[in-house]
C-alpha angles and dihedrals in degrees: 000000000000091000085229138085104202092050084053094047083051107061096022077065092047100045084054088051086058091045091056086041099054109017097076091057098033101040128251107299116253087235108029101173086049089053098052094047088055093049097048090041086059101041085052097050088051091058091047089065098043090044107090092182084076107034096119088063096034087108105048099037090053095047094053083050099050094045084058101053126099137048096291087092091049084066095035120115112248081195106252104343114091108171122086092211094051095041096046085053091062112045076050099060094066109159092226070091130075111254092244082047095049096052083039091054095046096048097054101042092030114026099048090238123145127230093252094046089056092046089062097047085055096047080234135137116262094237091055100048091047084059101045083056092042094060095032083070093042088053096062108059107038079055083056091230114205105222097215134132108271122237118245104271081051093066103044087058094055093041100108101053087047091058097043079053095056096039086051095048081045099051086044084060100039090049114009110211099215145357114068100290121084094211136020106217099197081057093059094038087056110047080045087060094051099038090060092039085056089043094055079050107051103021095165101054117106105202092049088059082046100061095046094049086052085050097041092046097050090039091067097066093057087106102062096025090088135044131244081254091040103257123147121259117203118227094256097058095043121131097236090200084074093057101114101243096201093060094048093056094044089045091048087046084052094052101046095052087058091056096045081063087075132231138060115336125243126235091271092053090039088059092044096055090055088047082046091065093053099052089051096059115090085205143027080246101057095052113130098232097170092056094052081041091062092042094055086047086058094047094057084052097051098027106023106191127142086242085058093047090047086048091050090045076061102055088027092061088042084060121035096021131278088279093067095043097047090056087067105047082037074065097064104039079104092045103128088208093053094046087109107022110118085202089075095060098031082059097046087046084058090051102041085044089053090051098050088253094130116154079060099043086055099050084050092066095043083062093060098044088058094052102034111106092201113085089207092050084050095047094052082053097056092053096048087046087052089051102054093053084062 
């Protein structure tokens, strides 16, 4: 309504602060989000009038404000997307943006994500990521960006950078990249939430089923992937009798459905379809890591990415032996975008270990000790290190 992100940002900000100011001693609103629109909408409005820059377009402005306010948009139809999360994803992948803008953008004003936690999704500095944002948001309003639900072929156009959004809040909750907690439950809950949502709109859209049976299917493990204490537990070590049984089979109906839609299949199902190995085995031993193996050679085919070449050194050493796989993380120790990703030496610590190489394999975890963000994650390296001095 403002034109502007930051001025949203801005009151949006300020109408929180009141809420935190007045709602301990008035009581907690019967409509909060209605609440906070009001009290932002006024704020705004406020500003507006004290703001000479904009004084030509002060009545207009605060009459299209005014019209607005009040419960009756809360109850609006916003035509067939009814989630707030979903629908403000995608007003804010405009393609006035960069892809990698527009995910950046989302992430940080949507996803609750902050800009070092997305520098790390995209393997990219911090700096550059707080300008791409920077002028992501600049962008749109000099291009004088109307923030309205897109039509359907709209979205369609914009669906891309929506799904790589939700897979990357999703990916922030399974395996937190920094802070003391290995996941963050309410992240995965809500990239879940909009991925089915997704799913009931676009039915027909592979690489959306796609996306929910990867989640689904990751998802599952949640139970067995921590500790009692909270530490990390690697795939391998996982009780499978904590595997949640109801998401597997959601996420393997997912998944079937995107391959019933016939063609080849896109990175998510492509994922899927390697998560969907592991669920299927009973035990880390009856795993079908060839087959994995073969899928990861396809998605480097399809998505070709260094993160995608490290995951495949990983199947590729389960299947034809660590020396096979080590040749190819060996590959990307010169890899720019892994120069400071904790996940390349912790891998060719796996491998080295495997081989009986292990003085090297020690100093390669201490590596990744040193780069990972997580102190849990940094924790689990130490250990391994340790173990391999004695």
């Amino acid at each position: 309504m403002l034109r502007s992100v930051d001025r949203a940002e801005e009151f949006a900000q300020d109408a929180f602060v009141a809420a935190l100011s007045q709602w301990p001693q008035e009581g907690i609103p019967r409509n909060p989000g209605a609440w906070l629109m009001t009290t932002a909408k006024r704020r705004a409005i406020d500003a507006i009038r004290r703001d000479k820059t904009l004084e030509g377009k002060t009545a207009d402005v605060v009459r299209d404000l005014q019209a607005q306010t009040g419960a009756s948009e809360f109850d609006a139809v916003h035509e067939e997307i009814n989630d707030d999360l979903l629908r403000l994803m995608f007003v804010a992948c405009h393609p006035v943006l960069s892809t990698q803008a527009r995910v950046a953008l989302t992430l940080r004003l949507i996803g609750g994500l902050t800009t070092p936690q997305i520098a790390r999704a995209f393997l990219a500095p911090e700096p550059t990521i707080a300008q791409r944002i920077a002028r992501a948001k600049r962008a749109l309003t000099e291009a004088h960006v109307p923030f309205v639900v897109p039509n359907a072929a709209e979205r369609a156009e914009r669906l891309a950078s929506v799904l790589e959004v939700v897979y990357l809040i999703f990916n922030e909750g399974y395996a937190a990249t920094s802070g003391d907690d290995v996941l963050r439950p309410e992240l995965v809950e809500d990239a879940l939430r909009v991925g089915r949502i997704l799913a009931g709109l676009m039915p027909d859209e592979p690489e959306v089923l796609g996306l929910v049976a990867l989640m689904e299917l990751q998802a599952s493990r949640m139970g067995a992937r921590v500790s009692a204490s909270g530490e990390p537990i690697l795939l391998l070590d996982q009780d499978r009798s904590k595997w949640n049984r109801l998401l597997i089979t959601r996420g393997l109906a997912s998944l079937a459905r995107a391959e019933q839609r016939g063609g080849a299949l896109g990175p998510y199902a492509l994922q899927a379809a390697i998560a969907a190995c592991h669920a299927r085995a009973a035990t880390p031993e009856q795993t079908d890591w060839r087959a994995i193996a073969a899928l990861y050679d396809v998605l480097a085919q399809v998505n070709p990415s260094p993160v995608v070449e490290l995951n495949r050194a990983v199947a590729v050493g389960q299947a034809f032996g660590p020396d096979a796989g080590l040749q190819i993380a060996e590959s990307l120790r010169d890899e720019p975008a892994l120069k400071s990703y904790h996940l390349l030496p912790s891998v060719r610590g796996d491998l080295l270990q495997k081989l009986g190489r292990l003085s090297e394999a020690s100093a390669e975890f201490e590596r990744a000790a040193e780069l990972a963000q997580n102190a849990r994650d940094r924790k689990l390296l130490l250990a391994r290190a340790a173990a391999c001095r004695f």
